[in-house]
C-alpha positions as semicolon CSV with decimal commas, in nm:
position;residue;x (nm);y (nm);z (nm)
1;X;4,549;1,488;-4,593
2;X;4,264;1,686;-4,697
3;X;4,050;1,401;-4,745
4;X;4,112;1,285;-4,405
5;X;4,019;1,604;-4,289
6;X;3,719;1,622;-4,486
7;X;3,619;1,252;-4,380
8;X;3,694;1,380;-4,028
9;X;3,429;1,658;-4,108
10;X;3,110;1,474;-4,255
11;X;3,217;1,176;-3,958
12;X;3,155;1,519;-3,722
13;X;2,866;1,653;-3,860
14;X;2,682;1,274;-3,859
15;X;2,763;1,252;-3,483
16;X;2,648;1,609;-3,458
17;X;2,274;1,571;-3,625
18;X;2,288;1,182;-3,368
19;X;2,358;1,377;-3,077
20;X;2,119;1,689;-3,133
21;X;1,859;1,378;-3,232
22;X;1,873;1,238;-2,892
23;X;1,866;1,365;-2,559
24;X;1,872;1,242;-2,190
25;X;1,847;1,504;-1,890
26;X;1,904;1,473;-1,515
27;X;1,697;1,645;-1,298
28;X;1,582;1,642;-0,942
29;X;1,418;1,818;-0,575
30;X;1,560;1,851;-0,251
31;X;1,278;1,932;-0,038
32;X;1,426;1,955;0,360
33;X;1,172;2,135;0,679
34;X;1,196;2,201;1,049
35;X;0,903;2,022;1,155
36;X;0,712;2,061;1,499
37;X;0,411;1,848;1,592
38;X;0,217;1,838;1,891
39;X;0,082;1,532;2,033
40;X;0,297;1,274;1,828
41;X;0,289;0,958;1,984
42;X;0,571;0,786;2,118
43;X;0,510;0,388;2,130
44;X;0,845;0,307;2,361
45;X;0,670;0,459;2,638
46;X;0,307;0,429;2,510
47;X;0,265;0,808;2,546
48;X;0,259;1,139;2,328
49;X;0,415;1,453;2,324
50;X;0,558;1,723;2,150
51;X;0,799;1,649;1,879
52;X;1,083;1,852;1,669
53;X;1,254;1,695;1,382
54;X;1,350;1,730;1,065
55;X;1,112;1,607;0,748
56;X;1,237;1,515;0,425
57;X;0,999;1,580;0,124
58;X;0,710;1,821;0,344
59;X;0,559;1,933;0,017
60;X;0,738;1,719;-0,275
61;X;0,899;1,424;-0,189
62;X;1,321;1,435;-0,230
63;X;1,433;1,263;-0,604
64;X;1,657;1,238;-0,854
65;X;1,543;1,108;-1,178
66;X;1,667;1,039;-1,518
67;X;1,428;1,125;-1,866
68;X;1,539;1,101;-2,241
69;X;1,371;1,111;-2,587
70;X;1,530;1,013;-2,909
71;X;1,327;1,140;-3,228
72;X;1,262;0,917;-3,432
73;X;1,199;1,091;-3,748
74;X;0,856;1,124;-3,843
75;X;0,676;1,261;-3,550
76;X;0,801;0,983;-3,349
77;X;0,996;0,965;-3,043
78;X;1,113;0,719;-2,797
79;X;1,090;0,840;-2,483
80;X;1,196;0,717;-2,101
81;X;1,174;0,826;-1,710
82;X;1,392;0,645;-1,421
83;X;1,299;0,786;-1,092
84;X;1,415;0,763;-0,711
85;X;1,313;0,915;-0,403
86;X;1,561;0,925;-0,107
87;X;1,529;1,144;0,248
88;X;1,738;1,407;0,202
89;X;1,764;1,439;0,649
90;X;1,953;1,082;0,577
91;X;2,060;0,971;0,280
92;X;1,890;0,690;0,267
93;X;1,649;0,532;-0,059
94;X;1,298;0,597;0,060
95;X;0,975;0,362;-0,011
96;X;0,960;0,013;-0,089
97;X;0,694;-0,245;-0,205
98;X;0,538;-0,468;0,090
99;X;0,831;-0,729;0,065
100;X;1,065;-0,734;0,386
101;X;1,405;-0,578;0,357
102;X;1,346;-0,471;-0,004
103;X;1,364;-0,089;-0,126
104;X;1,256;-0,005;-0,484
105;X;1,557;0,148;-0,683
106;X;1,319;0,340;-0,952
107;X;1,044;0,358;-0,672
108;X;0,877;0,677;-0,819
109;X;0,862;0,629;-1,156
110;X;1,036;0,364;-1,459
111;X;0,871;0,322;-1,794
112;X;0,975;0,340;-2,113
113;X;0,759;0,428;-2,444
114;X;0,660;0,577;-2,795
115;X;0,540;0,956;-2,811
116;X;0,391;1,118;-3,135
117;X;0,099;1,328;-3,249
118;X;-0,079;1,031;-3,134
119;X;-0,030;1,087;-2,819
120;X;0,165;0,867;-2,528
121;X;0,171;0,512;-2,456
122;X;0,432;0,403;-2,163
123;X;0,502;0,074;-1,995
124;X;0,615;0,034;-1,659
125;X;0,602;0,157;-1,294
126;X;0,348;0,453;-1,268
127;X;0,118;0,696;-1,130
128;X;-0,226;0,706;-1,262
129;X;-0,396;1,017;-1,381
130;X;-0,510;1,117;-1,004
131;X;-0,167;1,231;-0,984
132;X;-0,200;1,459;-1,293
133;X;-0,544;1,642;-1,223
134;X;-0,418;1,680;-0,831
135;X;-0,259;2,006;-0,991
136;X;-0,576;2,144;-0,944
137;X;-0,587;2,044;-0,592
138;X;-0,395;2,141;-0,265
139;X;-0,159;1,876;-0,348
140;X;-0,017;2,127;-0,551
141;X;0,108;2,364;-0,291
142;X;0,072;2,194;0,050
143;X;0,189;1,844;-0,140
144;X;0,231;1,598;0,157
145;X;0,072;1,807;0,403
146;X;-0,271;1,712;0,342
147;X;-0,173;1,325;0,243
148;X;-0,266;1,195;0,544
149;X;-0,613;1,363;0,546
150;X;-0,712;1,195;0,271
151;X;-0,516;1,263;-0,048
152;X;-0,354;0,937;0,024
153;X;-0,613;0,725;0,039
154;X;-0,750;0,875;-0,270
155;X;-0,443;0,862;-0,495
156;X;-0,441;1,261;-0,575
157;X;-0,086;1,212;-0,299
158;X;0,033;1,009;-0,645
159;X;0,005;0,615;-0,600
160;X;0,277;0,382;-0,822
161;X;0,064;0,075;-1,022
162;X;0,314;-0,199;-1,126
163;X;0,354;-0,417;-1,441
164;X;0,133;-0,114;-1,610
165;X;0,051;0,032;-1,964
166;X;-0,079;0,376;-1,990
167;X;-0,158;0,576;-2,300
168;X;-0,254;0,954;-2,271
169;X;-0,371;1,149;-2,594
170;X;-0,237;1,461;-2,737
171;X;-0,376;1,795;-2,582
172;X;-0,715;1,818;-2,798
173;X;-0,844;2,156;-2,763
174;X;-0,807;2,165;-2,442
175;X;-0,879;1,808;-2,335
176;X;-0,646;1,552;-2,260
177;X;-0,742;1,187;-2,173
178;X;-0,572;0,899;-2,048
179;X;-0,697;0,482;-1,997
180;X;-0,384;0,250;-1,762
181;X;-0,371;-0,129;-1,708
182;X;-0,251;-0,275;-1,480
183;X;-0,139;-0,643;-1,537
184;X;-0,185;-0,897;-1,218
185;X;0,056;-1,160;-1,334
186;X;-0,111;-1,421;-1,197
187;X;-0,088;-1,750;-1,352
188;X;-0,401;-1,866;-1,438
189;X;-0,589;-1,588;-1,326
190;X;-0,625;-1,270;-1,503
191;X;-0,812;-1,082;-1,275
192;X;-0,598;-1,157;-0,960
193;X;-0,362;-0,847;-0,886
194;X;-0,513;-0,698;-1,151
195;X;-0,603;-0,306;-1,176
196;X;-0,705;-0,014;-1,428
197;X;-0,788;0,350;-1,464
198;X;-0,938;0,634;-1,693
199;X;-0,929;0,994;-1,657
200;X;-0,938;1,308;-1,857
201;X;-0,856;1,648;-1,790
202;X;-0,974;2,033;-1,972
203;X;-0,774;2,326;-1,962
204;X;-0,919;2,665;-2,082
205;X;-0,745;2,978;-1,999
206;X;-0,811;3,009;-1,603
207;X;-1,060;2,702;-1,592
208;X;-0,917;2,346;-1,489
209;X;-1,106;2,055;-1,415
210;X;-1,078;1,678;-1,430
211;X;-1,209;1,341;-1,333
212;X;-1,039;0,968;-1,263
213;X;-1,207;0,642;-1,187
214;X;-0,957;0,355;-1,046
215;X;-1,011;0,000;-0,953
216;X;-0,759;-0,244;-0,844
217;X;-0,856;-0,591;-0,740
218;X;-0,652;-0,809;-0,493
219;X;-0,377;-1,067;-0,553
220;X;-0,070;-1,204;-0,398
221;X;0,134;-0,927;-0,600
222;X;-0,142;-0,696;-0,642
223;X;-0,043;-0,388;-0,927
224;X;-0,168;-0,108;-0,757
225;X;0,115;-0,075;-0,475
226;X;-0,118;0,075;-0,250
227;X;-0,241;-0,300;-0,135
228;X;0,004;-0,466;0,064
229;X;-0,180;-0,837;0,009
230;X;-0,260;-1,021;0,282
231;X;-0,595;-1,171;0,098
232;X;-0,666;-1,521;0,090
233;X;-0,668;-1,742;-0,219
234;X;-1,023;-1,679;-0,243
235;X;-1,032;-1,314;-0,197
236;X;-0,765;-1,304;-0,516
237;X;-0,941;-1,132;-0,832
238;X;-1,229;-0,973;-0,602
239;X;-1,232;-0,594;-0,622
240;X;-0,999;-0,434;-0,358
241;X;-0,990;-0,064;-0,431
242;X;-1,258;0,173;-0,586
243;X;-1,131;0,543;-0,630
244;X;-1,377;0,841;-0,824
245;X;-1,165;1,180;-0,825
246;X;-1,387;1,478;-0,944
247;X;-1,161;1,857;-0,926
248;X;-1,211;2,193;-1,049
249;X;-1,026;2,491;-1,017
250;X;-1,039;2,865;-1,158
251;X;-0,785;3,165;-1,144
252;X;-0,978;3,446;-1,042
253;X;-0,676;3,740;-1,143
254;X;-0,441;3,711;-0,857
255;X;-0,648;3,397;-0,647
256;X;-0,668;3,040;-0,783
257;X;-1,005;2,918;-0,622
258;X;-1,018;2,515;-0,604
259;X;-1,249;2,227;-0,492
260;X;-1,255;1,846;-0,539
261;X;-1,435;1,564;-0,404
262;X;-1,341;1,185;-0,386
263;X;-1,512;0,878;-0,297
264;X;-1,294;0,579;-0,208
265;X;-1,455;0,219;-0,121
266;X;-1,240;-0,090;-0,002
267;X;-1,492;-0,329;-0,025
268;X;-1,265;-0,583;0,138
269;X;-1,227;-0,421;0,447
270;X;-1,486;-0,590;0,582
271;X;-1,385;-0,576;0,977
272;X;-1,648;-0,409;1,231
273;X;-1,376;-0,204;1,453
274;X;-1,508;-0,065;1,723
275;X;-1,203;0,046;1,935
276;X;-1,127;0,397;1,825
277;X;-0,760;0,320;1,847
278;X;-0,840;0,040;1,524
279;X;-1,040;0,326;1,309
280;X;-0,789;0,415;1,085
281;X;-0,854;0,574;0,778
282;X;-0,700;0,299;0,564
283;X;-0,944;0,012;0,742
284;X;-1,248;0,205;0,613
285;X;-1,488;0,051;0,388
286;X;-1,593;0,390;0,218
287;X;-1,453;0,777;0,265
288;X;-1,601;1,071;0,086
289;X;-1,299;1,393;0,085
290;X;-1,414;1,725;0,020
291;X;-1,207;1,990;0,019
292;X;-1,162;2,368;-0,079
293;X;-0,890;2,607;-0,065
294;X;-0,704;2,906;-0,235
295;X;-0,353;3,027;-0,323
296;X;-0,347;3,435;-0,363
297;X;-0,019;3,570;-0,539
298;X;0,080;3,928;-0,344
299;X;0,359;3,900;-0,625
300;X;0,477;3,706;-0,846
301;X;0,689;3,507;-0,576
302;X;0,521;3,536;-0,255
303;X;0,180;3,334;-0,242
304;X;-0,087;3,284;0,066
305;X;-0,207;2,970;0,069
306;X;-0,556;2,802;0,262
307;X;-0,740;2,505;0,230
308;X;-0,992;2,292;0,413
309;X;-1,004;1,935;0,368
310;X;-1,326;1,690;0,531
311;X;-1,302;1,292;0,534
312;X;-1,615;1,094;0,649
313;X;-1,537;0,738;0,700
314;X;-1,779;0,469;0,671
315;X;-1,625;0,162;0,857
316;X;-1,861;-0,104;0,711
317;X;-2,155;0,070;0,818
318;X;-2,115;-0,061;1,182
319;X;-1,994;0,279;1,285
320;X;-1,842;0,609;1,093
321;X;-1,558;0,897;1,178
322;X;-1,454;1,231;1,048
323;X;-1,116;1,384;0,992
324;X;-1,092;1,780;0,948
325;X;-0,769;1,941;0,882
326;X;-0,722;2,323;0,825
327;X;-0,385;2,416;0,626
328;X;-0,222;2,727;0,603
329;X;0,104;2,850;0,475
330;X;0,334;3,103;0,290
331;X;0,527;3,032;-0,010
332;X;0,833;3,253;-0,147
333;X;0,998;3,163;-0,476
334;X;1,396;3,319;-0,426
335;X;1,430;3,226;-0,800
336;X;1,248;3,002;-1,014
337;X;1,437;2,666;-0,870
338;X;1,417;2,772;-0,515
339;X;1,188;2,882;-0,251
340;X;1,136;2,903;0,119
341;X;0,792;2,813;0,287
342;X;0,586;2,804;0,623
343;X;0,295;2,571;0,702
344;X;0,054;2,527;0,972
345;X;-0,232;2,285;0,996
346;X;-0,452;2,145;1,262
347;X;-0,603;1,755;1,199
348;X;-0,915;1,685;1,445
349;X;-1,055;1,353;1,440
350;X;-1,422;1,264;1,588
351;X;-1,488;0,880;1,678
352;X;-1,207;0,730;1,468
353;X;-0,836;0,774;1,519
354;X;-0,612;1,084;1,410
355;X;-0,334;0,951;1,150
356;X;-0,161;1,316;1,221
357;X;-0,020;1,548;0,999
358;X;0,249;1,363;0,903
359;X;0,138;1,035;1,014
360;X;0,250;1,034;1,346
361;X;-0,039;1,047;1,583
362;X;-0,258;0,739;1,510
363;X;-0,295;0,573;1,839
364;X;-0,287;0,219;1,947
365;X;-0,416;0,003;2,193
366;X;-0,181;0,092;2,458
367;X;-0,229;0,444;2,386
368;X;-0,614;0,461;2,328
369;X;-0,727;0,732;2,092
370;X;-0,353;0,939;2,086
371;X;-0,509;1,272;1,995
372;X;-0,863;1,382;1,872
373;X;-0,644;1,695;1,749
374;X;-0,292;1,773;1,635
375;X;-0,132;2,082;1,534
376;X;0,234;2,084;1,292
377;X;0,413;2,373;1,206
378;X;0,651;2,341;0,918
379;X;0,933;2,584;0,766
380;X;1,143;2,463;0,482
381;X;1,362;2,518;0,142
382;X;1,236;2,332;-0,168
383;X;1,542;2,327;-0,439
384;X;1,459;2,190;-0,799
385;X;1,727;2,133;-1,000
């Protein structure tokens, strides 16, 4: 009897040290707003209007999401992150990959990997390091409110690459870098879908800054899941996407001051559109996005939030357009998983078409030019869980 009981013992503390070895957490965000917009275009009736709904995701996109690590002894850990987004207003799986009828499961985020004082390598579906250094942009406190603007198109909005390897060093002094590839899968052709990135970030006390260069060249299942392919066979390997992310930001006691600028070139967009109705952001051949902006804490959970963001589209140099949005907004933690917020911004577009706040006033050729300005008001609760 006793040595059963002592078998039972060593048997408990073995499953003990296993468990307290390996880990796997659940986590998530339910991000929900009242959203009004003004001027949203309505294509049943090939008009606009005002419109009232309710937005899933306003500043973080709605998830739930699955991460785990499992030391394995000597500094060395296996590590993993499963990740889907759904719309909360819903309940249904939000975001999918080009192909008809099919919605990603793990659509945010699935890789799998190694972690050690080496740093990070992971293999899988990703963001690129845009999506890291747009902490120190107002993607960090409007989120998708100034997407359509521009932090989109330049990845800071967080764009998935397929079929990718990343590895990210440990935090040297301050600076941490990080190179991705992105494999094409092409048979016979390396270059064809292919894509790749490298970035590097420095934190030091209330100084942040950080730079990313992507390119992502075209395929028929292109990595970078920002290019839904319609290229020919001979367009296949040439360059598709060009993205150069340079942000800075300083806390100044109570204000974190911020500014960034991107340049973007799609050097296969190679149409001349000269209906303003066909000057969408996304058919540019180049866009340069500036932006500034603040948050001010009046305490540590109320903050006033302002930025200013400026695209300048270059639509192969046959004729150019400008998108300025001005975004304000209140943010008020009730605890540190939960808080309420308010946004208003106004998007104004000059000689190209006005994608909206949320995406919902681009116009078409039935409608003309839908709105050279729009104005959204948003008020929501953000849980985190």
């Amino acid at each position: 009897m006793k040595k059963s009981l002592l078998a039972l013992a060593v048997l408990g503390a073995f499953a003990g040290a296993a468990q307290a070895q390996s880990s796997v957490t659940i986590y998530g965000i339910v991000d929900t707003g009242v959203v009004y917009t003004s001027k949203a275009v309505n294509t049943g009736n090939a008009s606009t209007g005002s419109k009232f709904g309710i937005n899933s995701g306003v500043i973080q996109g709605s998830r739930i999401g699955f991460k785990g690590v499992e030391d394995l002894g000597g500094g060395l850990s296996a590590v993993f992150q499963l990740e889907t987004g759904f719309n909360n207003d819903n309940g249904a799986l939000n975001g999918q990959d080009g192909t008809a009828g099919t919605t990603n499961l793990f659509r945010r985020k699935s890789v799998v990997g190694l972690s050690g004082g080496f740093g990070t390598v992971l293999v899988g579906r990703q963001t690129d390091f845009a999506d890291t250094i747009s902490a120190y942009t107002s993607v960090n406190d409007f989120g998708g409110v100034t997407g359509a603007v521009g932090h989109n198109l330049n990845r800071l909005e967080g764009t998935r690459t397929n079929n990718s390897i990343s590895y990210t060093t440990a935090n040297l002094s301050g600076f941490t870098g990080n190179l991705m590839y992105g494999f094409g899968e092409t048979a016979g052709q390396t270059s064809a879908g292919q894509s790749f990135g490298i970035g590097g970030k420095y934190d030091n006390g209330p100084l942040g800054l950080g730079i990313n260069y992507y390119q992502s060249k075209q395929g028929t299942s292109p990595s970078d899941t920002s290019l839904i392919s319609t290229a020919t066979a001979a367009q296949a390997g040439n360059s598709a996407y060009k993205g150069l992310n340079v942000v800075a930001s300083y806390q100044f006691g109570p204000a974190r001051v911020y500014g960034n600028y991107s340049r973007v070139k799609q050097d296969l967009n190679t149409g001349s559109p000269t209906a303003v109705a066909a000057k969408t952001l996304g058919a540019a051949n180049k866009a340069d996005i500036y932006e500034l902006g603040t948050a001010y804490s009046l305490s540590p959970s109320l903050k006033l939030l302002g930025a200013v963001t400026h695209t300048r589209a270059d639509f192969n140099s046959s004729s150019k357009g400008k998108l300025t949005q001005i975004s304000l907004g209140t943010d008020y933690w009730l605890s540190k998983r939960t808080d309420l917020y308010a946004f208003v911004a106004n998007i104004r577009a000059t000689d190209m078409a006005n994608t909206g706040v949320f995406g919902d006033a681009t116009g078409t050729a039935a409608i003309g030019n839908a709105s050279d300005s729009q104005t959204a008001v948003a008020v929501g609760i953000r849980h985190k869980f």
